[in-house]
C-alpha positions as CSV (number, residue, x, y, z in Angstrom):
1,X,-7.5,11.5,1.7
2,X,-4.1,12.4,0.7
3,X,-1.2,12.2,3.3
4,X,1.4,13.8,1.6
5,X,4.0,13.4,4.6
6,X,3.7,10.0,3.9
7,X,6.7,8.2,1.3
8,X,4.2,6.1,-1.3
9,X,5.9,3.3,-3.3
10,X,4.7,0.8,-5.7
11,X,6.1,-2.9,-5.7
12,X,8.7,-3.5,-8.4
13,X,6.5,-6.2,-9.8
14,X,3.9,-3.5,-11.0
15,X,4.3,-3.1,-14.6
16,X,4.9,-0.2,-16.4
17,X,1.8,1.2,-17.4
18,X,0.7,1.7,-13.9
19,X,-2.9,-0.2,-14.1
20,X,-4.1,-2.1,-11.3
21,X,-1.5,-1.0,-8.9
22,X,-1.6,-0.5,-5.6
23,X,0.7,2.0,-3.3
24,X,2.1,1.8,-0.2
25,X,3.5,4.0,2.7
26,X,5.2,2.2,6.1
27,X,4.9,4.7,8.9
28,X,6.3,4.2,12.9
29,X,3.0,2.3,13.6
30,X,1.0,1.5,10.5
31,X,1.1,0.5,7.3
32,X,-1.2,2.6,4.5
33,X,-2.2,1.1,1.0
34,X,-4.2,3.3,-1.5
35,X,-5.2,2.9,-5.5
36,X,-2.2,4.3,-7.1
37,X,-5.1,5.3,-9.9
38,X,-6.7,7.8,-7.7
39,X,-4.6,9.1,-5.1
40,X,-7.6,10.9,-4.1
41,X,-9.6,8.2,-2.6
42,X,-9.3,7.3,1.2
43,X,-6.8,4.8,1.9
44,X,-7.0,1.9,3.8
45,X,-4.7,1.9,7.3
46,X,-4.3,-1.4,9.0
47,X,-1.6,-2.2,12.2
48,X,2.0,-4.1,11.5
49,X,1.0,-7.2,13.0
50,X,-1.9,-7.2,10.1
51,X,0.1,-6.8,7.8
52,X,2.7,-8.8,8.6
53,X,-0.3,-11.8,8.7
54,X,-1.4,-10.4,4.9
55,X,1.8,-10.5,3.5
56,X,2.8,-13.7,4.8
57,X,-0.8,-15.5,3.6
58,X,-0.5,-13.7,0.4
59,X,3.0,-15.3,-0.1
60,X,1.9,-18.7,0.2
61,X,-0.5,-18.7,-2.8
């Protein structure tokens, strides 16, 4: 599914051949995360308050 209204973006740690990457758009209510290898795929939508916990676990390992 591509949302093209959405503004994708790619963390600045990603390197610059563009493997294993991962996208992200922040809309009003939800956060969307998609294989920046093929934009084609679905991509996966989860709440604020999920991500929020994700990021937050993710930063402590």
């Amino acid at each position: 599914m591509n949302t093209p209204e959405l503004r994708w973006f790619k963390s600045t740690y990603s390197s610059a051949q563009g493997d294993d990457c991962v996208e992200v758009a922040v809309a009003e209510q939800d956060i969307h995360v998609r294989d920046s290898k093929d934009m084609t795929l679905p991509h996966l939508t989860v709440g604020r308050v999920g991500w929020a916990r994700f990021v937050g676990f993710a930063a402590l390992r």
